[in-house]
VOMI-267484 format. One record per atom (N, C-alpha, C): atom name; x, y, z. Coordinates in pm, whole numbers. Each point is the difference from the previous one (the first is absolute). Layout:
<recs>
CA/X/Y/Z
...
</recs>
This chain:
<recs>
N/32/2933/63
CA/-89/-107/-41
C/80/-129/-17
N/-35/-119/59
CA/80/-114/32
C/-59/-25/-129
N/112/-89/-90
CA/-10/-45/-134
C/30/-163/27
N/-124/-94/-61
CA/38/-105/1
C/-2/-86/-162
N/73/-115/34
CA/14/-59/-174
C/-3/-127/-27
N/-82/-80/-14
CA/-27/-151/6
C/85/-65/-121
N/6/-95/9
CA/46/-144/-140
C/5/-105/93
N/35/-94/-74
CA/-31/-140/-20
C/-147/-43/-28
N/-86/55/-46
CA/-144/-84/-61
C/-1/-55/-92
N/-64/-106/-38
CA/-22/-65/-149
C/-50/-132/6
N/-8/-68/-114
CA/-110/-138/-7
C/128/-95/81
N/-126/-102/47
CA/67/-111/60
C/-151/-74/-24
N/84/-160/20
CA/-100/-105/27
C/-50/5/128
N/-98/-60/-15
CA/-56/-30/199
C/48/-136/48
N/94/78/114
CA/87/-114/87
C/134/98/0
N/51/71/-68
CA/110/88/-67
C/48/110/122
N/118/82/-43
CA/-18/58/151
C/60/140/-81
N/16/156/61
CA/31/118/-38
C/40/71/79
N/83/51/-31
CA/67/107/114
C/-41/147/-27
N/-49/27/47
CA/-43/207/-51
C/146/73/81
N/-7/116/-65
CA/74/97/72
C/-50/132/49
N/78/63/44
CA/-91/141/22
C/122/68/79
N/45/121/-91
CA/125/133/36
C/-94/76/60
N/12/52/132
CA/-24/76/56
C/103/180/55
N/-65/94/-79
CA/96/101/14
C/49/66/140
N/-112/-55/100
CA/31/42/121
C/-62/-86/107
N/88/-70/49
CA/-15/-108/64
C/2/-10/136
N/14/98/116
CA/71/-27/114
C/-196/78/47
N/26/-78/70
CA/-151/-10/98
C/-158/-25/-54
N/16/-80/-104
CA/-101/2/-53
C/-66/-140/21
N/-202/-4/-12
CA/-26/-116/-28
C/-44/-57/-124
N/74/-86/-67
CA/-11/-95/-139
C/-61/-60/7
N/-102/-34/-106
CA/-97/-81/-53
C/26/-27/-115
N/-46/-131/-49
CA/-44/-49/-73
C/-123/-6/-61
N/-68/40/-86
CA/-143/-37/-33
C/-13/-39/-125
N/-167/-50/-65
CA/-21/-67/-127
C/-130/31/-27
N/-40/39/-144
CA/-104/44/-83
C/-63/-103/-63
N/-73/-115/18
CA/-36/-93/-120
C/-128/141/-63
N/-40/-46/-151
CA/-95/52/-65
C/-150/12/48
N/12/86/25
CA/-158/2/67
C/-24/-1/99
N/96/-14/128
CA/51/1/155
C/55/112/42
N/-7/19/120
CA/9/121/84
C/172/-51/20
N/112/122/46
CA/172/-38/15
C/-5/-53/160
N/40/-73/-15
CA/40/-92/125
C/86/-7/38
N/51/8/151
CA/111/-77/86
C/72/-119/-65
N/104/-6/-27
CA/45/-140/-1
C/145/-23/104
N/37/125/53
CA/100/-41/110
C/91/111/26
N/9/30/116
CA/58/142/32
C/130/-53/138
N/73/130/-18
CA/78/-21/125
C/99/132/-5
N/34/47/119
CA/7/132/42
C/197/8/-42
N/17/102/-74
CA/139/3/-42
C/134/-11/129
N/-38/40/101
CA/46/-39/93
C/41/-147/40
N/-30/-80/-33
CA/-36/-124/64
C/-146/-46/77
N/-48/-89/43
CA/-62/-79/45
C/-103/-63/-72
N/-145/-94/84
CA/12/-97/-60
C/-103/49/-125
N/-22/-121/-112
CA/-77/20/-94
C/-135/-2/5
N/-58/59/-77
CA/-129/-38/-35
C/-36/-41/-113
N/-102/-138/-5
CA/-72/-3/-134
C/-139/-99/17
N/-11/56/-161
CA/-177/-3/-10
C/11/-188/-20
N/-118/-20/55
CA/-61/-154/35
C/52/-78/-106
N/-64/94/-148
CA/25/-85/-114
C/138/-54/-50
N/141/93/47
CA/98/-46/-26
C/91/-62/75
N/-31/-27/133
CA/83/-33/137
C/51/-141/-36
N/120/-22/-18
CA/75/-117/-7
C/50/-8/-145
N/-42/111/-67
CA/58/-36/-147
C/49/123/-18
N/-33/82/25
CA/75/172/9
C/54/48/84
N/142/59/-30
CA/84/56/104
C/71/121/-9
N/-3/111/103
CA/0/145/-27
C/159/23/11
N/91/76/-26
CA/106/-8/50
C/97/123/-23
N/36/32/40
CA/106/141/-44
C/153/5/6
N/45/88/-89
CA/166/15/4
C/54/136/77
N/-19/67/84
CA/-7/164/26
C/175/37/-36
N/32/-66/-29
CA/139/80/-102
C/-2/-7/-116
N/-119/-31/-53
CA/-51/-7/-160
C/-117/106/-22
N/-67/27/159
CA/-142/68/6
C/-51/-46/-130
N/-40/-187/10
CA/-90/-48/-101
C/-63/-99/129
N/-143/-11/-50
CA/-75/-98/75
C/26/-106/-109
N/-88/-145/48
CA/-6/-96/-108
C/-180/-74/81
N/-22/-92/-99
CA/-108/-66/0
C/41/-149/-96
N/11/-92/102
CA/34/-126/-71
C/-145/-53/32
N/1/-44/-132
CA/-132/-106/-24
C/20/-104/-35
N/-36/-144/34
CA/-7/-93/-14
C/-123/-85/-11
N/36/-144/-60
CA/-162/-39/7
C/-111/97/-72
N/9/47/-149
CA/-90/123/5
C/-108/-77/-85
N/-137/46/51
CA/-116/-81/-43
C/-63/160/-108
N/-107/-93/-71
CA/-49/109/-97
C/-56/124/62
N/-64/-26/161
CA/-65/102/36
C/125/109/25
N/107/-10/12
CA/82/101/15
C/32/84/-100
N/-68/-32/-122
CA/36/91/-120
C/-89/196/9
N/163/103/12
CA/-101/104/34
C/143/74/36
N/-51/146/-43
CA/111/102/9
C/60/-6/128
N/108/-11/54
CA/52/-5/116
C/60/157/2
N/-26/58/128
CA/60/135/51
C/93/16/68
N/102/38/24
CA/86/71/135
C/-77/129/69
N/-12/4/97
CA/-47/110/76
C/89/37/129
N/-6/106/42
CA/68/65/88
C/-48/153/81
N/26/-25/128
CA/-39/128/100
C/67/57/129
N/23/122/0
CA/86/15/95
C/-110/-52/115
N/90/-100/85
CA/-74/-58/130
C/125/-61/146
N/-51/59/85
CA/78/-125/146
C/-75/-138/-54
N/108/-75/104
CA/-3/-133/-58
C/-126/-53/77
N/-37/49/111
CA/-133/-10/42
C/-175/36/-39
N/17/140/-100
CA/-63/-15/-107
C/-30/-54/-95
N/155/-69/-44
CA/-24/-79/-137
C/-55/-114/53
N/-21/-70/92
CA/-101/-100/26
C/-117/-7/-50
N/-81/147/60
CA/-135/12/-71
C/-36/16/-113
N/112/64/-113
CA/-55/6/-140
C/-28/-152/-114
N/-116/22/-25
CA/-21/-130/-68
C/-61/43/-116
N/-64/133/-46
CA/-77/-12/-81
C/83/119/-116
N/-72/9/-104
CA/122/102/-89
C/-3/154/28
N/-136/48/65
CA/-19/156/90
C/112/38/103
N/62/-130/54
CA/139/22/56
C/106/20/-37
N/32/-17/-129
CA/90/59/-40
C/22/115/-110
N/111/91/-19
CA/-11/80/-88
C/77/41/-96
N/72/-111/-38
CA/90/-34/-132
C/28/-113/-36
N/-18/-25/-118
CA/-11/-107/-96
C/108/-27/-105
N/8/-101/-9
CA/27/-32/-188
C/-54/-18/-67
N/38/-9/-138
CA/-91/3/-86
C/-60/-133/-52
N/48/-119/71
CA/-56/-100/7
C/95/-98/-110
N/-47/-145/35
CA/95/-101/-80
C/-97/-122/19
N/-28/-4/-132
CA/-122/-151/-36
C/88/-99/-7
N/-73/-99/96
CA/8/-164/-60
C/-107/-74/43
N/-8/-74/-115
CA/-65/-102/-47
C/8/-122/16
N/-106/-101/23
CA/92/-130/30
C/-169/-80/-73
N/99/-60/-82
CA/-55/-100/-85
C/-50/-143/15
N/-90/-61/-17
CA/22/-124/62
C/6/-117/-116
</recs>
């Protein structure tokens, strides 16, 4: 069972920026996601990309202010946020699935994947 482990969440102003993390226990062929819980909302995409390399994906709402990125001699993903507006306030996830890098294209929704963390809130204040 691939074990994953988030940090960096917490309050910020809006305009402010955050870096998340996410240890991944088994890292070699997998596709990583990113996703987010606001209250009362279904978990969402916010940006994926296949542990292998290639290119990224992300959701409409964060394109130009969020950026996905990985260390694979750390087997930690990251999620830099910048520019963060109030609507971004909402449990952020790491997710992960064994996938070819041609699969991980298609996963967008959270039924695609099948390990999690346990999540890391932030908030952004205005």
């Amino acid at each position: 069972q691939v074990q994953l482990m988030e940090s960096g969440g917490g309050s910020v102003q809006a305009g402010g920026s955050l870096r998340l993390s996410c240890v991944v226990s088994e890292y070699d062929s997998r596709c990583l996601a990113w996703f987010r819980q606001a209250q009362a909302r279904e978990r969402e995409i916010v940006a994926r990309i296949p542990s292998a390399g290639g290119p990224e994906y992300y959701a409409n709402s964060v394109k130009g202010r969020f950026r996905i990125s990985q260390d694979k001699a750390k087997n930690t993903l990251y999620l830099e946020m910048n520019n963060l507006k109030s609507e971004d306030t909402a449990m952020y996830y790491c997710a992960a699935v064994y996938s070819t890098i041609g699969r991980c294209y298609a996963k967008v929704v959270a039924v695609d994947f099948d390990s999690w963390g346990q999540g890391t809130q932030v908030t952004v204040t205005s």
